[in-house]
N, CA, C and O atoms as a MOPAC input file, in Angstrom:
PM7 MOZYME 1SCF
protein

 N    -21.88500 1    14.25500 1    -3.86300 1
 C    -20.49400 1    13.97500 1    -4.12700 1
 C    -20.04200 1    14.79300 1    -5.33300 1
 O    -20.91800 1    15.21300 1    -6.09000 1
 N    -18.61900 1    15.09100 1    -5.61500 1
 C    -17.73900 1    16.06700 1    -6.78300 1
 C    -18.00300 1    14.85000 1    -7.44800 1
 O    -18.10800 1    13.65300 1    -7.18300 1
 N    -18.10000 1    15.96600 1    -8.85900 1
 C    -18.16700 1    14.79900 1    -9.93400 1
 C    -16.24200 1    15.20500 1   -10.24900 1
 O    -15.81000 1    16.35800 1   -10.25400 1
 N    -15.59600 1    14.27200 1   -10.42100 1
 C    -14.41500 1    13.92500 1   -10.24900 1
 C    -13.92200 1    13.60100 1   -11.67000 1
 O    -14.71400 1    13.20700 1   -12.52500 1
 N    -12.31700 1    13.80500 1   -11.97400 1
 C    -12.32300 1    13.20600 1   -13.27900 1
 C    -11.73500 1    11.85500 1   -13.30100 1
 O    -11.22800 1    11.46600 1   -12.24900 1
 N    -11.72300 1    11.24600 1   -14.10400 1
 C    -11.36400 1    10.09900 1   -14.00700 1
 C    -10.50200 1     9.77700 1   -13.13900 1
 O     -9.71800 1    10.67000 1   -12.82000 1
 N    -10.34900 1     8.37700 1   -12.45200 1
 C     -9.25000 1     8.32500 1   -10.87400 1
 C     -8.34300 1     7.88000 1   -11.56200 1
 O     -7.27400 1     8.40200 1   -11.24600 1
 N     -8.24600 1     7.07900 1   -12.44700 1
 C     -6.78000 1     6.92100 1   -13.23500 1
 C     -5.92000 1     7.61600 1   -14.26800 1
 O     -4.77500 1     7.23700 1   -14.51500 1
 N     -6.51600 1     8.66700 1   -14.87800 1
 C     -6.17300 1     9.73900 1   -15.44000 1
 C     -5.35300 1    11.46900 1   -15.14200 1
 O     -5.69800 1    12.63800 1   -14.96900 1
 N     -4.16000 1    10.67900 1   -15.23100 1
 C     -3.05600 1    11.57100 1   -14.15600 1
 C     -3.00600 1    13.07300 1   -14.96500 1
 O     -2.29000 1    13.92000 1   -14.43100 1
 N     -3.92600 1    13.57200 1   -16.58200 1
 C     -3.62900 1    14.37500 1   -17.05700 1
 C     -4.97800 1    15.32400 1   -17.35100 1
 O     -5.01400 1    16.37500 1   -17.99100 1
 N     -6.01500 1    14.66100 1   -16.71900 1
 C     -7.35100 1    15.35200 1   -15.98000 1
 C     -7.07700 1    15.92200 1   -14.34100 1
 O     -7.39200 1    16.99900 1   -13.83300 1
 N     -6.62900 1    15.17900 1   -13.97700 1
 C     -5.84600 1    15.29300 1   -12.42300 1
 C     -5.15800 1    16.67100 1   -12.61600 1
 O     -5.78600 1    17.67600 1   -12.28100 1
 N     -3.67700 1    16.80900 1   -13.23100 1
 C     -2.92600 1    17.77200 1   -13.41300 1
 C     -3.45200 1    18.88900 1   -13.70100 1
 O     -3.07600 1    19.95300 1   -13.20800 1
 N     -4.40500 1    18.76700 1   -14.55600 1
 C     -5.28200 1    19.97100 1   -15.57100 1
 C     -6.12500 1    21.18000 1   -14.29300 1
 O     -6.10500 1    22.38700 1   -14.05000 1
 N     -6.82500 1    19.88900 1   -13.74200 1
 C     -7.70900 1    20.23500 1   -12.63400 1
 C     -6.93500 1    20.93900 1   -11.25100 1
 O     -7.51900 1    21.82200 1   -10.62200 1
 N     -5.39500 1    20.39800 1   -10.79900 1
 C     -4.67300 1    21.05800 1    -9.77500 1
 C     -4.50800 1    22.29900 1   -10.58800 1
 O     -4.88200 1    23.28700 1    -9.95700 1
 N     -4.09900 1    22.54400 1   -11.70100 1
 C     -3.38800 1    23.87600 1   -12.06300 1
 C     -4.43500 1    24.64400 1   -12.12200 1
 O     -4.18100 1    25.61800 1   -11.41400 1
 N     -5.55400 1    24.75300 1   -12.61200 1
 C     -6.81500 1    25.28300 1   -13.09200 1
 C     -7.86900 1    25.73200 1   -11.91600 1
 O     -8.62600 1    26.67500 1   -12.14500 1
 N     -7.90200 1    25.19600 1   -10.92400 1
 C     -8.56300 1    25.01700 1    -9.43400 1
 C     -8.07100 1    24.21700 1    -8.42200 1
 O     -8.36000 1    23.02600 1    -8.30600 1
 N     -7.57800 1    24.62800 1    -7.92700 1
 C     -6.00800 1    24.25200 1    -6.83800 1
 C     -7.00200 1    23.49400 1    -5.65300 1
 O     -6.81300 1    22.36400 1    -5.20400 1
 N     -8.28400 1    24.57900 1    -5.21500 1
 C     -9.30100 1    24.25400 1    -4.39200 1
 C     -9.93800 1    23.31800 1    -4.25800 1
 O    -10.15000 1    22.72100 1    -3.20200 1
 N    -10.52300 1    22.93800 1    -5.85200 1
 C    -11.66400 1    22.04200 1    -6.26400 1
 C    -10.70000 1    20.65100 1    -6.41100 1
 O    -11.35700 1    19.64400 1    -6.67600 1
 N     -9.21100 1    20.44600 1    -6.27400 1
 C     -8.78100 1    19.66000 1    -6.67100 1
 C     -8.30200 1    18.77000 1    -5.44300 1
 O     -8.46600 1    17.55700 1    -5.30700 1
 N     -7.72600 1    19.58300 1    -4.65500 1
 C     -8.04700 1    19.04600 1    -3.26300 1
 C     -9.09900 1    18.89000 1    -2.34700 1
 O     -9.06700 1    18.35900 1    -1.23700 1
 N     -9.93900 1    19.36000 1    -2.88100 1
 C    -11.56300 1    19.23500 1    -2.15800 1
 C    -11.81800 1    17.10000 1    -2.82900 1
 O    -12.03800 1    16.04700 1    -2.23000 1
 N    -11.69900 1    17.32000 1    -3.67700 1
 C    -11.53300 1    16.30500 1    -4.92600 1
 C    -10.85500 1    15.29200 1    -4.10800 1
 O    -11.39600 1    14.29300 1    -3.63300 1
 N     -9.46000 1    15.68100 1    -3.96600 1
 C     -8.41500 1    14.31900 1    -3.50500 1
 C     -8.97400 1    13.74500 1    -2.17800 1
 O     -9.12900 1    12.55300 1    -1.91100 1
 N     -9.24300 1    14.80500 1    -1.40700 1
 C     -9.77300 1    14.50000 1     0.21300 1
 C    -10.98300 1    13.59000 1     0.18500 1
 O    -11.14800 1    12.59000 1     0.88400 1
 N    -12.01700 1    14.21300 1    -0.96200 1
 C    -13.31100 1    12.90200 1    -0.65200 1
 C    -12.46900 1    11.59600 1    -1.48600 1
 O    -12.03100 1    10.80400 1    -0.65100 1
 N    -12.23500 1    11.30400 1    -2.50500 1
 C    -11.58200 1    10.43900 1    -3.17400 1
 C    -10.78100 1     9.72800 1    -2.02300 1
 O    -10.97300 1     8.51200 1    -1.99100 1
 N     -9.84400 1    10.27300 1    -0.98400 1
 C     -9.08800 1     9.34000 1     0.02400 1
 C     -9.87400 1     8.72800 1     0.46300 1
 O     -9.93800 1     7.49800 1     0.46200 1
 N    -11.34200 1    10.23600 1     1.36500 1
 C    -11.91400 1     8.96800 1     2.14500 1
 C    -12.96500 1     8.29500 1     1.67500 1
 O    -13.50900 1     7.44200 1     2.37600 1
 N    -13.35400 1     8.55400 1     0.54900 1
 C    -14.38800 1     6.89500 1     0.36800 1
 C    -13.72300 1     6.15700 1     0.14600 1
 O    -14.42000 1     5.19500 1    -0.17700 1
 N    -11.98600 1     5.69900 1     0.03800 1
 C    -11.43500 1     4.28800 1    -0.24900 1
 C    -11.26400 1     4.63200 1     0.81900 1
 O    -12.32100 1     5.26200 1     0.78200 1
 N    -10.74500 1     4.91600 1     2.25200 1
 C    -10.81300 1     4.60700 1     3.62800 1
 C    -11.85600 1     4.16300 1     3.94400 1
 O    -11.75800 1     3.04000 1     4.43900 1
 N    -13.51400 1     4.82000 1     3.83400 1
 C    -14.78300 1     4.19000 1     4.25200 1
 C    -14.71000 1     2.63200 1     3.79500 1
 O    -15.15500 1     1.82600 1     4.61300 1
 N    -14.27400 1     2.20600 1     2.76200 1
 C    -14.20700 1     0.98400 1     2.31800 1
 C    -13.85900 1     0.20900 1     2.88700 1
 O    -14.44700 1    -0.87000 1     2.94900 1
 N    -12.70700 1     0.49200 1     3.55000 1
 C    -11.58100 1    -0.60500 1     3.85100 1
 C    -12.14000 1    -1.33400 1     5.11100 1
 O    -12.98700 1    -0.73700 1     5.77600 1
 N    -11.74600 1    -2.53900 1     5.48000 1
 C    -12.14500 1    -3.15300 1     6.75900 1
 C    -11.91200 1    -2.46200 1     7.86900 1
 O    -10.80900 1    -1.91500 1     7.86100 1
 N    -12.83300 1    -2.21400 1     9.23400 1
 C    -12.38300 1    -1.69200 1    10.13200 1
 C    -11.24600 1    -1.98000 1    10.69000 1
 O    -10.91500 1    -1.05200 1    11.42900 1
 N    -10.77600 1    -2.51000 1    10.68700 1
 C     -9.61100 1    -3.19500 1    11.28000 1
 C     -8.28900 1    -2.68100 1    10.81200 1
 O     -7.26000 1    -2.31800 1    11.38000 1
 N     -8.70400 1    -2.78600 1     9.51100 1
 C     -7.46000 1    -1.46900 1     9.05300 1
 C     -7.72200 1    -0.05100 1     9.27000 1
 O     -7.00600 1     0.86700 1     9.67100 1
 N     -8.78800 1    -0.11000 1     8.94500 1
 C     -9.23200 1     1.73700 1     8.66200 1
 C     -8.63200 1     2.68300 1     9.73100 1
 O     -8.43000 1     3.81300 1     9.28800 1
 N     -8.35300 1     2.53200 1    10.80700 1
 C     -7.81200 1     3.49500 1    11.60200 1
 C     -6.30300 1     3.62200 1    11.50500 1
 O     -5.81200 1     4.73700 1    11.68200 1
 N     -5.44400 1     2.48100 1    11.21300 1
 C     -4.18700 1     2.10800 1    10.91900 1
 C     -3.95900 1     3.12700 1     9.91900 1
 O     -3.24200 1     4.08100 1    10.22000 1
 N     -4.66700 1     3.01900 1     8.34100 1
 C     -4.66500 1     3.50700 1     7.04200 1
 C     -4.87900 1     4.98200 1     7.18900 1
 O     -4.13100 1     5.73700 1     6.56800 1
 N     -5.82200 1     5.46300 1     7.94400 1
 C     -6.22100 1     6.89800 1     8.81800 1
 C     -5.20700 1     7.91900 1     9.40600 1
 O     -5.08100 1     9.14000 1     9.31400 1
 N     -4.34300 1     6.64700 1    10.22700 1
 C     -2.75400 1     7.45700 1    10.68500 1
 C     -1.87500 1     7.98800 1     9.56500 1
 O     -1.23500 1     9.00600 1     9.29900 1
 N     -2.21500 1     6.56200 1     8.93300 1
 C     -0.64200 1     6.69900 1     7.60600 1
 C     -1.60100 1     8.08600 1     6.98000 1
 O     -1.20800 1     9.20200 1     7.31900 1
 N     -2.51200 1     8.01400 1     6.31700 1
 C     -3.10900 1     9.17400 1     5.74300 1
 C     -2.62600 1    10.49600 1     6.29100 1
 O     -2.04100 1    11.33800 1     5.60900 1
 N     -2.94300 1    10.62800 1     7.69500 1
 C     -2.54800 1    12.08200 1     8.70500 1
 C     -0.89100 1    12.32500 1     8.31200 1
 O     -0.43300 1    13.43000 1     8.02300 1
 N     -0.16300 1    11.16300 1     8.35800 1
 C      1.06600 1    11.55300 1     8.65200 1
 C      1.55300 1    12.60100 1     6.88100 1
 O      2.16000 1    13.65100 1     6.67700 1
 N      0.68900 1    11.29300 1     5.72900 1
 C      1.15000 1    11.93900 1     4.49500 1
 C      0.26000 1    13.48600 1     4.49700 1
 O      0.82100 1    14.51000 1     4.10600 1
 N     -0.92100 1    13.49100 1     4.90000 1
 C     -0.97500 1    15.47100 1     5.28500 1
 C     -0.59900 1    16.10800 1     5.49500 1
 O     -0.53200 1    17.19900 1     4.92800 1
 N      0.08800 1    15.55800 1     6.94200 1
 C      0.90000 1    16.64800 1     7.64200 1
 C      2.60400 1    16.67500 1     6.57100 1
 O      3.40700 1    17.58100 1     6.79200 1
 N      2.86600 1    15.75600 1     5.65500 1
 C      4.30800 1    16.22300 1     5.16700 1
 C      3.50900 1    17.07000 1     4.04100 1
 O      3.58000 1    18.23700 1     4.42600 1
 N      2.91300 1    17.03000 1     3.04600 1
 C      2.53000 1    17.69100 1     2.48100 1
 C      2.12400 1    19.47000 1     2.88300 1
 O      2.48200 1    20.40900 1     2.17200 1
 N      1.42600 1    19.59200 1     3.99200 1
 C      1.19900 1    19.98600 1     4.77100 1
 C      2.77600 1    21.33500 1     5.00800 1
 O      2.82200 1    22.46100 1     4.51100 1
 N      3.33000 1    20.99100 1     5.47100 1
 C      4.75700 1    21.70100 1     5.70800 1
 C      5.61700 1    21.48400 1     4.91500 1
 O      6.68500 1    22.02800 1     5.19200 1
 N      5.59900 1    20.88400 1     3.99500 1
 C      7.05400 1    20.74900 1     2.72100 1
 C      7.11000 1    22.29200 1     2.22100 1
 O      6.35500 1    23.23400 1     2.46200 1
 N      7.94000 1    22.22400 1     1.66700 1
 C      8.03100 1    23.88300 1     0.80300 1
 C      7.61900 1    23.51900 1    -0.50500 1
 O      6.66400 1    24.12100 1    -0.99600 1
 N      8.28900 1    22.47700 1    -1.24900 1
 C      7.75400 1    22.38300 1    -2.46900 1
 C      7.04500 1    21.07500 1    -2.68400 1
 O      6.95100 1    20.33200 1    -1.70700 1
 N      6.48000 1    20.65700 1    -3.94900 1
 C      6.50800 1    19.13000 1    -4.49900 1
 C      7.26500 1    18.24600 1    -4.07300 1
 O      7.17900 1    17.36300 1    -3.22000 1
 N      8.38200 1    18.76100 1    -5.11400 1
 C      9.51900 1    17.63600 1    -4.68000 1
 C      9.89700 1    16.97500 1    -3.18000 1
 O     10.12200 1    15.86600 1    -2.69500 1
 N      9.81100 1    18.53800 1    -2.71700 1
 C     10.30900 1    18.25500 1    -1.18500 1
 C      9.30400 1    17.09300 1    -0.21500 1
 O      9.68200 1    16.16300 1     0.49800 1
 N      7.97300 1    17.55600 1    -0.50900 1
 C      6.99000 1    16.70600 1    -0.28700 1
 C      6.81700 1    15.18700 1    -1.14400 1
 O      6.07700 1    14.27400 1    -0.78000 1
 N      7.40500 1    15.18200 1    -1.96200 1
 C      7.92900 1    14.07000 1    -2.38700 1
 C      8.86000 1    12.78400 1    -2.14100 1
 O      8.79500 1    11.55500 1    -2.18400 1
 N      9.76500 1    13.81800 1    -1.85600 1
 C     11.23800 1    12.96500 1    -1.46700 1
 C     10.87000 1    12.34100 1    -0.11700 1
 O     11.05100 1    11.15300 1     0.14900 1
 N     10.19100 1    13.49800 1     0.94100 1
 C      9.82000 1    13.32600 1     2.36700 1
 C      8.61700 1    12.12800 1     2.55100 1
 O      8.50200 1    11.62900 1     3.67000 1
 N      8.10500 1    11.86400 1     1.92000 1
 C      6.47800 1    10.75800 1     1.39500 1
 C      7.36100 1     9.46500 1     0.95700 1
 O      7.01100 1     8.38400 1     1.43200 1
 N      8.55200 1     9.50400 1     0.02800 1
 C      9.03600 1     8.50500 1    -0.03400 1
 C     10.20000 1     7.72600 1     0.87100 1
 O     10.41300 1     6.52200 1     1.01300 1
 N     10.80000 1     8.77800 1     1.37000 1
 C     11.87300 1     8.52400 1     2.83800 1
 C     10.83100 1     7.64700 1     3.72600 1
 O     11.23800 1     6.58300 1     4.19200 1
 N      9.73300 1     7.99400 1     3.92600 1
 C      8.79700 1     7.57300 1     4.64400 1
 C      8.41000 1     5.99900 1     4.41000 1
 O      8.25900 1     5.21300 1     5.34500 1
 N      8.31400 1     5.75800 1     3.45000 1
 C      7.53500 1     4.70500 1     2.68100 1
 C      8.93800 1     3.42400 1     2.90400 1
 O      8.96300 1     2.34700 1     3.50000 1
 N      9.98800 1     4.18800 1     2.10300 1
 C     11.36300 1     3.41800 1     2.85800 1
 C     11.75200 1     3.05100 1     3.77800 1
 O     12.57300 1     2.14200 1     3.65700 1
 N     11.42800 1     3.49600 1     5.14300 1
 C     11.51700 1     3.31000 1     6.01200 1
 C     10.83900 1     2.57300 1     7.04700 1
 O     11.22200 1     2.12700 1     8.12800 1
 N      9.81900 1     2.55900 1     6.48800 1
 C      8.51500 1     1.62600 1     6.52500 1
 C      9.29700 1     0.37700 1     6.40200 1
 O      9.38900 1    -0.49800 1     7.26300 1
 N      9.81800 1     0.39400 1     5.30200 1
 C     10.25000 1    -1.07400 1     4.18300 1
 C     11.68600 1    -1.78700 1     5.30000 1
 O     11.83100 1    -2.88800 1     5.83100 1
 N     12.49900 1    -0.58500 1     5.28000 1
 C     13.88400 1    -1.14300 1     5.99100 1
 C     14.38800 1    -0.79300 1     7.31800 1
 O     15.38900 1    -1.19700 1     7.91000 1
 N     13.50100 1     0.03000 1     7.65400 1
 C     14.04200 1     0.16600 1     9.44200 1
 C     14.12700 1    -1.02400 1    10.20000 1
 O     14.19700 1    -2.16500 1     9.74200 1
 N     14.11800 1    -0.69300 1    11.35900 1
 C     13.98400 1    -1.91900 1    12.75500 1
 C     12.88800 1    -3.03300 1    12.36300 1
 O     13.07900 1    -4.22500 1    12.12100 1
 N     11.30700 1    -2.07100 1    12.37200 1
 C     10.65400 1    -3.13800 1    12.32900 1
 C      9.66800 1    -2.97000 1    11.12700 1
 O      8.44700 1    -3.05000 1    11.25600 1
 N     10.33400 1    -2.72100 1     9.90600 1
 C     10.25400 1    -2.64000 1     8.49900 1
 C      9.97900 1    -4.00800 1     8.25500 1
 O     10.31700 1    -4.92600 1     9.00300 1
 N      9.18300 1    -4.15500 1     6.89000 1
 C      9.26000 1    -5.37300 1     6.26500 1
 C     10.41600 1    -6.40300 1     5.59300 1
 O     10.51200 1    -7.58300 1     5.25800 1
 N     11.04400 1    -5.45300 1     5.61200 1
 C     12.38700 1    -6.36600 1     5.11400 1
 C     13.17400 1    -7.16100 1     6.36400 1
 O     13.66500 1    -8.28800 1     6.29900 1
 N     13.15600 1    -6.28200 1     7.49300 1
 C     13.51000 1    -6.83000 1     8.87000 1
 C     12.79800 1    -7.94400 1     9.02600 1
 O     13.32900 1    -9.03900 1     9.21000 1
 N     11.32100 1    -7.72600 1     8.95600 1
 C     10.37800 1    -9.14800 1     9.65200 1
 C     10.49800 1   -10.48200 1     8.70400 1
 O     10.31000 1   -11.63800 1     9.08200 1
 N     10.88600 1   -10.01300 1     7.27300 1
 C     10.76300 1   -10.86500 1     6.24300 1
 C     12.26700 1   -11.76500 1     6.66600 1
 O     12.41000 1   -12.95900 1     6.40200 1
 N     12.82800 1   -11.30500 1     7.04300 1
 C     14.21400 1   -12.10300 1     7.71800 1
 C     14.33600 1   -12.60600 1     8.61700 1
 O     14.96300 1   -13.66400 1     8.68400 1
 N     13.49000 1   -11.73000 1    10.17200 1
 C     12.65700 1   -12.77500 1    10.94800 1
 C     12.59900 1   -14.09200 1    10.80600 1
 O     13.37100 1   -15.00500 1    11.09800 1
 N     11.54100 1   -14.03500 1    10.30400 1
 C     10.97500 1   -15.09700 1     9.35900 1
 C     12.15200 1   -16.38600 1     9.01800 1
 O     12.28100 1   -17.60900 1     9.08500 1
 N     12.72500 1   -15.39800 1     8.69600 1
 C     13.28000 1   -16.63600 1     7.67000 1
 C     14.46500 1   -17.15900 1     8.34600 1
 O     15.09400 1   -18.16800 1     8.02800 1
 N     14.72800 1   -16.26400 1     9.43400 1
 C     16.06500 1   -17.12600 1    10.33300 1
 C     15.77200 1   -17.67900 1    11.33100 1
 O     16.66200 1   -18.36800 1    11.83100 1
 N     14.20000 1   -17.61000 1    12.15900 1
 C     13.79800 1   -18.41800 1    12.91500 1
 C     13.63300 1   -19.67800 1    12.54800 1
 O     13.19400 1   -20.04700 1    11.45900 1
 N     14.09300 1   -20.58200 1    13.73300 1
 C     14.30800 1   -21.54800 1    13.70000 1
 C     13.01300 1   -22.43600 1    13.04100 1
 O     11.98200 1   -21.83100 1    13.33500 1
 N     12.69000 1   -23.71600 1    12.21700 1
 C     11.40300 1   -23.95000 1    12.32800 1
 C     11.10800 1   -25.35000 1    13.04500 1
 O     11.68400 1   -26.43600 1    12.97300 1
 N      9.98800 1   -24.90900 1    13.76700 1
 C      9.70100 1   -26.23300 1    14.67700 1
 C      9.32600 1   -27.72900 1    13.59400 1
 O      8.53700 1   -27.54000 1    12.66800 1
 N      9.83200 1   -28.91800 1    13.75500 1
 C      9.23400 1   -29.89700 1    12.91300 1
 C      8.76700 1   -30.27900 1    12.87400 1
 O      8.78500 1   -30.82400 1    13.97800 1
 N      7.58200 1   -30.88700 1    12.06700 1
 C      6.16000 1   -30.85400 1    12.12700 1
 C      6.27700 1   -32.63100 1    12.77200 1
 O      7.02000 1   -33.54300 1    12.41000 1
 N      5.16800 1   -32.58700 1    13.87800 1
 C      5.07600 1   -33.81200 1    15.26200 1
 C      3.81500 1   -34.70000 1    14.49000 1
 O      3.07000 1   -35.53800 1    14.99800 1
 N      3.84800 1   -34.30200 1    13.37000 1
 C      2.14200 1   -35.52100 1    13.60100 1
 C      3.02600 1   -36.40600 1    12.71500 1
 O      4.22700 1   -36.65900 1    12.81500 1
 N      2.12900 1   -36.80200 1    11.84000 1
 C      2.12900 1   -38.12700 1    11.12500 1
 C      3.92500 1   -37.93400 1    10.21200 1
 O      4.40800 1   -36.92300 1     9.70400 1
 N      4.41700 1   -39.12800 1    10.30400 1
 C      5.59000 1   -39.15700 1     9.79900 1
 C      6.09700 1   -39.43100 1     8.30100 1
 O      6.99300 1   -38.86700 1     7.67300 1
 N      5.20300 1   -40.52200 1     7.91500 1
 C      4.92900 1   -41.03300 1     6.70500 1
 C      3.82400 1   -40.94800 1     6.16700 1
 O      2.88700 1   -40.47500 1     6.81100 1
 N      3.68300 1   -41.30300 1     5.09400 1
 C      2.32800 1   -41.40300 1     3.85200 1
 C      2.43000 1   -42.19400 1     2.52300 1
 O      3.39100 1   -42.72300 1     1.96300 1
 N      1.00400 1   -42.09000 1     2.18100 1
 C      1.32200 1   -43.11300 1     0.88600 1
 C      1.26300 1   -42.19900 1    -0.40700 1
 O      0.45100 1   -41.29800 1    -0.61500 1
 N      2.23400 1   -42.59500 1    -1.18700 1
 C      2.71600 1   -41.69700 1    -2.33800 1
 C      1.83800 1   -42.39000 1    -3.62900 1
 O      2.03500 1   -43.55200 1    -3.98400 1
 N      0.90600 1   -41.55100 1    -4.22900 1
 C     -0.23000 1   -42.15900 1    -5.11800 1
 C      0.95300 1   -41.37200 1    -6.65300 1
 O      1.16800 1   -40.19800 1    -6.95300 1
 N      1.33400 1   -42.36800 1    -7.12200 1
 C      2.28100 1   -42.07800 1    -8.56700 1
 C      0.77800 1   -41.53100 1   -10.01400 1
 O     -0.38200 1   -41.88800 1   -10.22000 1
 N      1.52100 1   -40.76400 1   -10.50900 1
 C      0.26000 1   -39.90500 1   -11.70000 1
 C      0.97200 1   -40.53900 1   -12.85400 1
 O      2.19700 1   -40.65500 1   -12.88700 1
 N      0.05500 1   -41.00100 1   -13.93000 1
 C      1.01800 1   -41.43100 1   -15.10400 1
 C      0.96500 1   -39.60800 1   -15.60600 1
 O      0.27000 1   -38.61000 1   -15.41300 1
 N      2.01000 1   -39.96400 1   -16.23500 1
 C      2.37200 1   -38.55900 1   -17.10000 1
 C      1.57400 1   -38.05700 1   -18.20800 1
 O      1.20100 1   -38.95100 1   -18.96700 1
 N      1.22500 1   -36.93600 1   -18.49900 1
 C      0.15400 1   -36.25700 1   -19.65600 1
 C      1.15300 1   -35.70200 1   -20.71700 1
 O      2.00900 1   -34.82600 1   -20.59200 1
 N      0.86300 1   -36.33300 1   -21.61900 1
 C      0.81400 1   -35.71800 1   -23.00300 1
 C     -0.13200 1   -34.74000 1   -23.81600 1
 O     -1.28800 1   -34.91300 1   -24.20200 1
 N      0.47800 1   -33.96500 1   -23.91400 1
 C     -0.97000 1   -32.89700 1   -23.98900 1
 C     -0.26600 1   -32.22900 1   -25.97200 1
 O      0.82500 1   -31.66100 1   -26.01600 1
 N     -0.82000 1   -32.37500 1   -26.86500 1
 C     -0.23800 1   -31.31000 1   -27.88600 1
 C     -1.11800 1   -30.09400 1   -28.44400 1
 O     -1.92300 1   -30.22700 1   -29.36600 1
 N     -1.01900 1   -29.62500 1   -28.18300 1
 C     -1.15700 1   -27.71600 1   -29.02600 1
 C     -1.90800 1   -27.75800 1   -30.17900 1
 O     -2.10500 1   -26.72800 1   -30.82500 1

C-alpha cells in the first residue's frame, strides 16, 4: 500500500496534487477503495455507482470548479428531485398513519421528582 499523507490533512493533500499529480491520484483511488472494501456488501455496489458517476464528472469537466459545481448539482439532486430525500421525507410525513390496534390503555407508574444540585 502508498504510504499516504494524512487523510484529514487537506494541506499535505494539496502539496502532494501540485507536486505529483500521478502519485496523488494513484493515492485518492486506493484511499476510495479501501473505504468501499469496508463498507457492507449491501451497500458496496450502490456506493461503487455513486463513485463511477463522481469519475466520470471529474473525468470530463474542463476545470475544478466545473467539476465541482457538476459533483454538487449532483448531490442536490439526490437531496430534492422526484425521489430525493426531501421528497420521501414528506412522504413520510403526509401519509396517512395507521392507529395502533393493540392494547388501548395502561397503567401510568407517577416518578417523584429529583432534585439534583451542582
Amino acid at each position: 500500500m502508498l504510504t499516504a499523507p494524512n487523510e484529514n490533512n487537506f494541506d499535505q493533500w494539496h502539496e502532494l496534487a501540485k507536486s505529483d499529480p500521478e502519485r496523488f491520484e494513484a493515492m485518492r483511488e486506493a484511499l476510495v477503495n479501501e473505504a468501499l472494501a469496508k463498507m457492507p456488501t449491501q451497500r458496496r455496489d450502490r456506493l461503487r455507482g455513486l463513485q463511477w458517476r463522481i469519475d466520470t464528472i471529474r473525468q470530463h469537466s474542463q476545470s475544478p470548479l466545473g467539476c465541482c459545481i457538476r459533483i454538487s448539482e449532483m448531490m442536490w439532486d439526490s437531496l430534492s428531485h422526484n425521489y430525493g430525500l426531501l421528497n420521501l421525507r414528506q412522504h413520510l410525513f403526509d401519509t396517512p398513519q395507521v392507529p395502533f390496534q393493540g392494547q388501548t390503555s395502561a397503567t401510568i407508574i407517577p416518578f417523584a421528582p429529583v432534585n439534583k444540585t451542582l
